[in-house]
C-alpha positions in Angstrom: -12.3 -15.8 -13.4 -15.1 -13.6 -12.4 -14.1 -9.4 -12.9 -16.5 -8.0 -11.7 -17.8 -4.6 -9.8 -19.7 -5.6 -6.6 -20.9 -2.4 -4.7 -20.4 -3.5 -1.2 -22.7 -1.4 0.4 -25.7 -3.6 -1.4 -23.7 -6.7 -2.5 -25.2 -5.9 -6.3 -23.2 -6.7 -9.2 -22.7 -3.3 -11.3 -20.8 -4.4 -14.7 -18.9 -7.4 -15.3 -15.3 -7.8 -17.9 -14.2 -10.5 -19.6 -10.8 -11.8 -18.9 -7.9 -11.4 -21.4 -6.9 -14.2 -23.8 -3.6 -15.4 -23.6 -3.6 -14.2 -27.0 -4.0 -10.6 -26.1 -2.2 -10.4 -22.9 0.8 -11.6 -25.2 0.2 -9.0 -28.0 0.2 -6.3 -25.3 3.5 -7.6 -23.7 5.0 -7.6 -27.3 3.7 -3.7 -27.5 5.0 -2.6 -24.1 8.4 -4.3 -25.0 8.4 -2.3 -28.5 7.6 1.0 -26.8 10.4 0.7 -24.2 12.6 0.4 -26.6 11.5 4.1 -27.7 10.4 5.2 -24.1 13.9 4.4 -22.8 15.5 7.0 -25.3 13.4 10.3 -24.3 14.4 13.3 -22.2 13.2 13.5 -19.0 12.0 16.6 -19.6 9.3 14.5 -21.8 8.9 11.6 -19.5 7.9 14.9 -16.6 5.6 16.5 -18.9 3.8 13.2 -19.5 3.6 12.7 -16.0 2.3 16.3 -15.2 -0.5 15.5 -17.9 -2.0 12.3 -16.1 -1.5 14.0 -12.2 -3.9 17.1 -14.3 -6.4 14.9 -15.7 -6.6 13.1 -11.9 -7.0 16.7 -10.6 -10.3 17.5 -13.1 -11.5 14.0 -13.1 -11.4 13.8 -9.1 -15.1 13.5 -8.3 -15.9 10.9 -11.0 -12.7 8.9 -10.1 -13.4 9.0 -6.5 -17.3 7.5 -7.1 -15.7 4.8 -9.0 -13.4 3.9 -6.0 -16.5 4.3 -3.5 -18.8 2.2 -5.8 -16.2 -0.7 -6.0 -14.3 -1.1 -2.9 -16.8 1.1 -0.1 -14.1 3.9 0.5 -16.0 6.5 2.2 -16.4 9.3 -0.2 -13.7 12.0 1.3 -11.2 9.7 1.4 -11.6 8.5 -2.6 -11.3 12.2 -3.3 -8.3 12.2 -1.1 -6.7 9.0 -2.4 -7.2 11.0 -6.2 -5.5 14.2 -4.8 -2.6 12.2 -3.0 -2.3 10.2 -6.5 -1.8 13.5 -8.4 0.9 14.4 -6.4 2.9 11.8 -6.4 2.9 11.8 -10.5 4.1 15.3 -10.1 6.5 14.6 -7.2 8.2 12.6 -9.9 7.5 14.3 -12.3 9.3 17.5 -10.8 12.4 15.4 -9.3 13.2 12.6 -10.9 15.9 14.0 -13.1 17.2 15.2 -9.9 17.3 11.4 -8.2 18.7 9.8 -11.3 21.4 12.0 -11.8 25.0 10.5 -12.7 26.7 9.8 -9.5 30.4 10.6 -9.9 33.0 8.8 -8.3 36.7 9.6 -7.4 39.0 6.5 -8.3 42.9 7.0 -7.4 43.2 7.4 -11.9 41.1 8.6 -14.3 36.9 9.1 -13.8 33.9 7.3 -13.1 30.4 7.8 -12.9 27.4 5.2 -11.9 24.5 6.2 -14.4 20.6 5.2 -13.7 19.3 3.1 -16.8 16.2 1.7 -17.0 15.3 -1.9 -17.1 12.6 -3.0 -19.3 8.9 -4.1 -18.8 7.7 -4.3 -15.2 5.0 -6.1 -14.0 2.8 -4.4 -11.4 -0.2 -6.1 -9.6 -2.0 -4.2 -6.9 -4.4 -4.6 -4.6 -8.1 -3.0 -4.5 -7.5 -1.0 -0.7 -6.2 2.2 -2.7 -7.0 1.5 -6.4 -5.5 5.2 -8.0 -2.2 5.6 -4.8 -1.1 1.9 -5.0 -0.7 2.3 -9.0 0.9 5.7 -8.7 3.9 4.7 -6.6 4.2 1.6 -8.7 3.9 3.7 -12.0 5.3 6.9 -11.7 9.1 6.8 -10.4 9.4 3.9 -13.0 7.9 5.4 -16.4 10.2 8.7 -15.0 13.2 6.2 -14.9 12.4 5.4 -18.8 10.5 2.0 -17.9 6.9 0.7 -19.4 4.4 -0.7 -17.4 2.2 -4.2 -17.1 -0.2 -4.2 -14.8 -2.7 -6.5 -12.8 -4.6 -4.5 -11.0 -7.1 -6.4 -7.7 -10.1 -8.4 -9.7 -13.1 -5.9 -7.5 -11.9 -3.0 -8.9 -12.4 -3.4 -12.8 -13.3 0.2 -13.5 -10.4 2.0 -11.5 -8.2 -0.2 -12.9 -9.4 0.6 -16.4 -9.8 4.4 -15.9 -6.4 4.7 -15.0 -5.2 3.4 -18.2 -7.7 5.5 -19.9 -5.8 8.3 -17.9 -2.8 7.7 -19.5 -4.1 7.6 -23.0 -5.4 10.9 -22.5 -2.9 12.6 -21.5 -1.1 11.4 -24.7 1.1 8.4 -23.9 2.6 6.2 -26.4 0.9 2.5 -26.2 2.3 0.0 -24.3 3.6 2.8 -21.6 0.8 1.7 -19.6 -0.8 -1.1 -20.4 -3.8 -2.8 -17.8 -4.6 -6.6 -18.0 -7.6 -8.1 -17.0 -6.3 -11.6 -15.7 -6.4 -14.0 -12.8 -3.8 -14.4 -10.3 -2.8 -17.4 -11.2 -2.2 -16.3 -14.5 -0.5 -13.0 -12.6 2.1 -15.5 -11.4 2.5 -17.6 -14.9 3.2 -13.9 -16.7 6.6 -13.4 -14.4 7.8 -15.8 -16.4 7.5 -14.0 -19.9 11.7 -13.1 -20.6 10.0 -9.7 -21.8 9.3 -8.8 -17.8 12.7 -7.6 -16.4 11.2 -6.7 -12.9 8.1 -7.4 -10.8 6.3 -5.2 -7.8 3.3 -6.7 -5.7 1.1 -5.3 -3.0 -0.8 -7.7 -1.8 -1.2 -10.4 1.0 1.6 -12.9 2.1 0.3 -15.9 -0.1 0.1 -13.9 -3.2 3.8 -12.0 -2.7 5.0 -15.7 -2.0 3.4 -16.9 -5.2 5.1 -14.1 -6.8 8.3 -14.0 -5.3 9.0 -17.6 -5.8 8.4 -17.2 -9.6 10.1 -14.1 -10.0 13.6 -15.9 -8.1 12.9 -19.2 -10.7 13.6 -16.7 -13.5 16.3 -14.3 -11.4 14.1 -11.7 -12.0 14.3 -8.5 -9.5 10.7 -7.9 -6.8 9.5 -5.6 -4.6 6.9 -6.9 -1.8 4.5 -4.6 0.1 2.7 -7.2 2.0 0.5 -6.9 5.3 0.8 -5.8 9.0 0.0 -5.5 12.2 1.0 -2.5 12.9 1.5 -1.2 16.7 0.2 2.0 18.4 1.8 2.2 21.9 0.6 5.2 24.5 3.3 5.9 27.2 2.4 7.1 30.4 2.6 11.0 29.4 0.6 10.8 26.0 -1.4 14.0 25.6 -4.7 11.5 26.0 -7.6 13.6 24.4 -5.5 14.0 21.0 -3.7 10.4 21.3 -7.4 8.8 21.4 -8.7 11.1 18.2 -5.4 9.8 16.4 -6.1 6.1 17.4 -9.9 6.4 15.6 -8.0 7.5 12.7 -5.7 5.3 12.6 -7.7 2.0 13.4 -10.7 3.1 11.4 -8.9 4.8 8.4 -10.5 3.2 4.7 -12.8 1.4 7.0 -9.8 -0.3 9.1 -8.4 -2.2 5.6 -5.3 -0.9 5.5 -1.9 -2.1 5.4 -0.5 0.6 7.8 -3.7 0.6 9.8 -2.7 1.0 13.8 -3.8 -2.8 14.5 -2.5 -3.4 17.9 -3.3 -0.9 20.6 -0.8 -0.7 23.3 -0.9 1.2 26.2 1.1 1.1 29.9 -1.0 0.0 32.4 -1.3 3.8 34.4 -3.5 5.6 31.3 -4.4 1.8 29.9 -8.3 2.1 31.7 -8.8 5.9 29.9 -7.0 5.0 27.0 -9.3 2.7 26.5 -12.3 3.7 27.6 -12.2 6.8 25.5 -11.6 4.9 22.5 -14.4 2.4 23.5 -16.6 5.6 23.5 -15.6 7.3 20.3 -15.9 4.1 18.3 -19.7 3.0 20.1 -20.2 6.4 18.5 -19.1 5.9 14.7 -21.9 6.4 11.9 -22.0 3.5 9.8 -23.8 3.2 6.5 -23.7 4.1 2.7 -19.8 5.4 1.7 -21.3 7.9 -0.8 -23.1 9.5 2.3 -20.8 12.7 3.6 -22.4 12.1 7.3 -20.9 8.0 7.0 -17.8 7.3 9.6 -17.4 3.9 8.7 -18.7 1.9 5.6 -18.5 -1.4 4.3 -15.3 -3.7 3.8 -14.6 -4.3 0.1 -16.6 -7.2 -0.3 -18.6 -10.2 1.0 -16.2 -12.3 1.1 -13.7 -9.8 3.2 -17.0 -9.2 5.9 -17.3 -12.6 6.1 -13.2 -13.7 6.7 -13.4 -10.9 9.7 -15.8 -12.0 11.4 -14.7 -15.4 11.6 -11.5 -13.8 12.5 -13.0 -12.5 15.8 -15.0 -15.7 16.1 -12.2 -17.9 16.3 -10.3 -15.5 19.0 -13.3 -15.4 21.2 -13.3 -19.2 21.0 -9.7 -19.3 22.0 -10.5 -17.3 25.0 -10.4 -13.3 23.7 -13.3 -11.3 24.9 -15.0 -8.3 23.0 -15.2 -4.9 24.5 -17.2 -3.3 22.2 -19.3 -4.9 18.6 -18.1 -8.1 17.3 -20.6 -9.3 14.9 -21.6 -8.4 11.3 -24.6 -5.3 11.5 -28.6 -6.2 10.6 -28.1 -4.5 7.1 -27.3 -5.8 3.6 -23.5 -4.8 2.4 -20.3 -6.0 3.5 -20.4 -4.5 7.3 -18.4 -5.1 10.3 -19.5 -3.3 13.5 -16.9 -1.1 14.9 -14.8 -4.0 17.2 -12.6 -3.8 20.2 -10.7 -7.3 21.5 -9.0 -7.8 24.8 -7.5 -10.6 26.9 -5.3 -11.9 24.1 -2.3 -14.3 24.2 -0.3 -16.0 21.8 -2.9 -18.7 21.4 -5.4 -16.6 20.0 -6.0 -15.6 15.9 -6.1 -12.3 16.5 -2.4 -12.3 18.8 -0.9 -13.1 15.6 -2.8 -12.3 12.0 -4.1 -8.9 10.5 -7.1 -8.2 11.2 -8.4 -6.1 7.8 -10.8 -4.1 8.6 -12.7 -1.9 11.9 -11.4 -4.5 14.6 -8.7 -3.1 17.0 -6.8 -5.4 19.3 -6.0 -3.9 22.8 -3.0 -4.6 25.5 -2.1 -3.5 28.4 2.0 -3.5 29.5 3.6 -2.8 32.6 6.2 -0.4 31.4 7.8 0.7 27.7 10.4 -2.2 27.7 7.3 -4.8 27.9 5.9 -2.2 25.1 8.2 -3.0 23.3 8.7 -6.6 23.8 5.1 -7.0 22.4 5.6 -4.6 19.5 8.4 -6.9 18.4 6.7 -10.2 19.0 4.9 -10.3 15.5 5.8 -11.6 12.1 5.2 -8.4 10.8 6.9 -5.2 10.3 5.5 -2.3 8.4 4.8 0.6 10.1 4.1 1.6 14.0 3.1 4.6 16.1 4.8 5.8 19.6 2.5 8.6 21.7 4.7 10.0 24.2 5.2 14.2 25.0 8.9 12.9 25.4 10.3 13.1 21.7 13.7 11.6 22.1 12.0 9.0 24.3 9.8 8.9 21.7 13.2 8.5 19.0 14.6 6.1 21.2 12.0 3.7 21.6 11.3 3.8 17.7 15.0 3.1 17.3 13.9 -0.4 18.6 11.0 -1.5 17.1 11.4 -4.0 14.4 9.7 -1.9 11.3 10.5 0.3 7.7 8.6 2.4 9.7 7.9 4.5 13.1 5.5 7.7 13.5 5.8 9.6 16.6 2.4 11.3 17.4 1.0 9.7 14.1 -0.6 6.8 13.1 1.4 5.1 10.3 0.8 7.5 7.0 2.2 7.8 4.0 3.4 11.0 1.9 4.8 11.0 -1.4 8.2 12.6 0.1 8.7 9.9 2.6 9.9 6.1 1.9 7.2 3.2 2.3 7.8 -0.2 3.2 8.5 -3.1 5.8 10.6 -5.5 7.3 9.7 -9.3 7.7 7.3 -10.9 6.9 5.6 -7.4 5.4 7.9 -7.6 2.3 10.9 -5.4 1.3 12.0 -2.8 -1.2 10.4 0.7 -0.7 8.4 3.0 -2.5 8.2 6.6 -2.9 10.7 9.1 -2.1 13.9 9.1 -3.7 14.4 5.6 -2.5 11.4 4.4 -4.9 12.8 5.3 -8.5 16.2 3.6 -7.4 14.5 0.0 -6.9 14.1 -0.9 -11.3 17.0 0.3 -12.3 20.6 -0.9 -13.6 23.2 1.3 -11.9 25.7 1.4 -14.3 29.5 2.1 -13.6 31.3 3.9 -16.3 35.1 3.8 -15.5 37.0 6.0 -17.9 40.8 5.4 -17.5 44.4 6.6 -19.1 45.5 3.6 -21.7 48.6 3.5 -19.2 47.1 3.8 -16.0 47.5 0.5 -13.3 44.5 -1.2 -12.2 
């Protein structure tokens, strides 16, 4: 397998890794195995310091961490420092209340006492995708080394270096080896490893082939997973949006990480009264867009992450204009080396078109217009996915209301989709299950244990 970093603003190779022997990858699954075993019996008081450590080192390391993440996948600078700075916090987040979430729950049975207690399950698997190298590891990594857990991970083959800085991370901030351990392997091989009876629990990010491949494996060997898959996420304007702001959000949150994102607003919806100056602001604001080099502070919109992502796009949009879609703005790949999409608006769609029904990863909105929020609605719903999804309405218990019915693990009202270590993350259908972050997070790889103490007379 070829591990290499690509810059895909020039399509140069930068460095290239070999892949792990089985030999190794074994040796270090023996090693995270033998440090839970240790891990599992410290204070949470040392688990938070530990934590507090790596969320530090993020903190000082930001502008070298965030070139690495521009270099390799094309985030546009800001946001890589962003992504380093949302990181840190959530390691501290958990860091600062994960004693608190763990806590014994006590129970009140008709004799006697009981309490369900939070233990931690073993060695679990992570493998993560390239679209936020340093956020997607920290959900994965921090509620579950707080909950006494050690980590394997598999981090996205086009980000090498982020996935090896992050274990260098940890072994700077002075964690035992085998906490955090990163392995340089295939997917294929990713699937194989869910196997090893030393992995008590697996969590993928990823698309819908590769959390199948997963899942499947992981329910061969009864083993516990948490799927964060893709979407196709809606953006719906009511009649009574506040129109100027509503149109700044919808750049944001179509053109976010250069559109490839999971929660990215995907399907633009708006009733047909504001639909023409919905849409014809948006049109203007994204004609408008500076693309070119990520590193470049002035840059709107960079590359994709790769060649290979440019070029599955554009075929994406190639194969809905042949079945009938028409493009309101862009459409084609830029006259410039590197992995660009123009900025890309498609109207006119039905169910018989590519683009009705898949994600579209990267700067390429898809735009409806709907008679009334019922038919809104309707559309919102009629999707395999169901990630996230943003209502824009002045009306906020219409706004509450209509969320209410939307088939998602998530609903922003006057937002585009975001994420926040304090709030839960995570979708419905065919976008996975399980949730991240938040309280809910650190519950998902552990036992919940019931201790029942009773009287040797008491009755059942």
């Amino acid at each position: 397998m070829s591990i290499q970093t690509v810059n895909p603003n020039t399509n140069k190779t930068i460095k290239s890794f070999k892949e792990m022997t089985e030999t190794t990858v074994d040796a270090k699954a023996a090693k995270a195995q033998e440090t839970y075993l240790d891990w599992k019996q410290t204070s949470y008081s040392e688990r938070a310091d530990l934590l507090k450590k790596v969320a530090t080192l993020m903190r000082i390391r930001k502008t070298e961490l965030a070139k690495t993440i521009t270099l390799e996948m094309g985030k546009l600078i800001a946001e890589a420092e962003g992504e380093i700075e949302l990181s840190a916090d959530i390691f501290d987040y958990y860091a600062n209340h994960g004693e608190e979430f763990l806590a014994d729950k006590v129970l009140d049975p008709e004799h006697g006492s009981a309490i369900v207690r939070n233990n931690p399950i073993g060695v679990l698997f992570g493998v993560m995708p390239w679209n936020f190298p340093y956020y997607q590891v920290a959900r994965f990594a921090a509620p579950n080394i707080m909950a006494g857990n050690t980590i394997l991970l598999k981090h996205s083959s086009i980000v090498p270096q982020c996935a090896a800085a992050i274990e260098e991370l940890f072994e700077e901030a002075g964690a035992p080896e085998g906490l955090y351990t990163n392995l340089f392997i295939s997917g294929e091989r990713a699937s194989e490893l869910v196997a090893d009876k030393r992995i008590k629990g697996v969590s993928l990010t990823g698309s819908e082939k590769a959390g199948a491949s997963i899942a499947t494996e992981a329910g061969k060997h009864l083993k516990k997973v948490v799927l964060e898959l893709g979407g196709n996420d809606v953006f719906i304007v009511l009649e009574d949006a506040d129109m100027d702001k509503t149109v700044e959000w919808a750049v944001v949150g179509r053109m976010n990480n250069n559109g490839q994102c999971c929660v990215a607003s995907k399907r633009f919806i708006a009733v047909e009264s504001i639909a023409d100056e919905f849409i014809q602001k948006f049109k203007d604001k994204l004609s408008k867009m500076i693309v070119g080099d990520p590193m470049d502070a002035k840059t709107e919109l960079g590359p994709l992450s790769s060649e290979e992502a440019a070029v599955h796009l554009a075929d994406q949009v190639q194969r809905s204009v042949d079945a009938g879609a028409k493009v309101l703005l862009g459409g084609k790949r830029p006259d410039r080396e590197g992995a660009f999409m123009e900025p890309t608006i498609l109207t006119d769609l039905n169910p018989d078109i590519p683009a009705y029904h898949e994600e579209l990863f990267g700067p390429v909105a898809s735009f409806y217009v709907v008679k009334d929020e019922q038919a809104a609605i309707d559309l919102a719903n009629d999707s395999e996915y169901g990630l996230g999804g943003s209502i824009f309405t002045q009306d906020i218990e219409r706004g509450k209301r209509l969320a209410d019915q939307i088939d998602s693990g998530m609903v922003f009202i006057n937002h585009p989709t975001w994420t926040k270590e304090n709030l839960p993350f995570g979708g419905t259908k065919n976008s996975g299950f399980g949730r991240e972050l938040s309280e809910l997070g650190i519950h998902e790889f552990v036992n919940k244990k019931l201790i029942r103490v009773s009287g040797i007379n008491d009755p059942f």
